[in-house]
C-alpha positions as CSV (number, residue, x, y, z in Angstrom):
1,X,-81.5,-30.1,66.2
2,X,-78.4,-32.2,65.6
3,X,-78.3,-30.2,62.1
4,X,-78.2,-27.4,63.7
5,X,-81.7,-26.1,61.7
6,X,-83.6,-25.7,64.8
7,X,-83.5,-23.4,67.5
8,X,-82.8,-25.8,70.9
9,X,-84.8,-23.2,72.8
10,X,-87.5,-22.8,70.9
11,X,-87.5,-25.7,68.6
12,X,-88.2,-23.6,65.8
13,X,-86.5,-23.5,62.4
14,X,-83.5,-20.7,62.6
15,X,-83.8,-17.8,60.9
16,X,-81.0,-17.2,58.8
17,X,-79.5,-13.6,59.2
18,X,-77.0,-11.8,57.2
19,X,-73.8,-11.1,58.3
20,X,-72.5,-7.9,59.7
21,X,-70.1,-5.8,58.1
22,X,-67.2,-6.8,60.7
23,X,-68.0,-10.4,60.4
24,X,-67.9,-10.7,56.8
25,X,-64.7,-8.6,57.0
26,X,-63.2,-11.1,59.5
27,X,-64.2,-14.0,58.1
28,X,-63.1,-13.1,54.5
29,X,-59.5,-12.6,56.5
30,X,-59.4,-15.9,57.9
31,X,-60.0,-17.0,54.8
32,X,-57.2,-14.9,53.0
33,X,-54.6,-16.1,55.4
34,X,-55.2,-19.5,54.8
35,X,-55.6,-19.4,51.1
36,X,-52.1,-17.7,51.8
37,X,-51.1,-20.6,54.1
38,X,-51.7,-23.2,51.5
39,X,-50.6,-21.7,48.5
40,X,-47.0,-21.0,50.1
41,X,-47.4,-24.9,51.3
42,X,-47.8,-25.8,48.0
43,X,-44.9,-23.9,46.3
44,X,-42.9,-25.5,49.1
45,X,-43.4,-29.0,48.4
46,X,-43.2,-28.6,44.9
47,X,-39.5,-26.7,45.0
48,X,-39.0,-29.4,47.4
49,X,-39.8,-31.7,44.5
50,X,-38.0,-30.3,42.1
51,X,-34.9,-30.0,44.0
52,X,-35.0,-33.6,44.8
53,X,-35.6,-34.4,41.5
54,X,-32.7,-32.4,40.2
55,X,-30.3,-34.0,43.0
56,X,-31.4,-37.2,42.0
57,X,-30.3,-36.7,38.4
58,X,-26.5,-35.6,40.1
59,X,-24.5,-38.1,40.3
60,X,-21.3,-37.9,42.9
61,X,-18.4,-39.7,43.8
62,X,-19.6,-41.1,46.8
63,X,-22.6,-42.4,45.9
64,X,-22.3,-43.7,42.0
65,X,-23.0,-47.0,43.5
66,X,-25.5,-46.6,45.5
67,X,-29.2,-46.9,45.2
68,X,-30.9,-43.1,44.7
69,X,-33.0,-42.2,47.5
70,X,-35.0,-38.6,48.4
71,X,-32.3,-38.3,51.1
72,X,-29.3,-37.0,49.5
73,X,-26.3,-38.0,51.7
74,X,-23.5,-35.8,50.4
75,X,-25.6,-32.8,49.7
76,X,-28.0,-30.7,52.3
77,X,-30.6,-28.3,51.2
78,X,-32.2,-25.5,53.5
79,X,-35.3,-24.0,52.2
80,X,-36.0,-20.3,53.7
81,X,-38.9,-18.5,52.6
């Protein structure tokens, strides 16, 4: 029962049933949106990437001597999508 293969009631295998229409029309939505989610997450980070990456190869006055980090000091970046 813990697998959720039995029927608690009954305690008899569940039958598996097919989905509706509706259900396989909401669930393939869910699932859309967050294939949409995580693809915009991941072109995110990796701009994010890149930009830090291209700061990093930037060199200003104020901070010639000082050790790179991600956090640019002289230089801030909003990312709007």
């Amino acid at each position: 029962m813990a697998k959720g293969e039995m029927d608690p009631r009954t305690r008899q295998p569940k039958r598996l049933e097919a989905l509706t229409n509706a259900e396989r029309r909401a669930i393939d939505l869910m699932l859309a949106d967050k294939r949409s989610e995580q693809s915009d997450y991941r072109h995110q980070v990796a701009l994010e990437d890149w930009i830090l990456f291209v700061l990093d190869q930037s060199v200003c006055g104020v901070c010639a001597n000082v050790e790179k980090t991600s956090m640019h000091h002289c230089i801030t970046v909003r990312l709007v999508f």
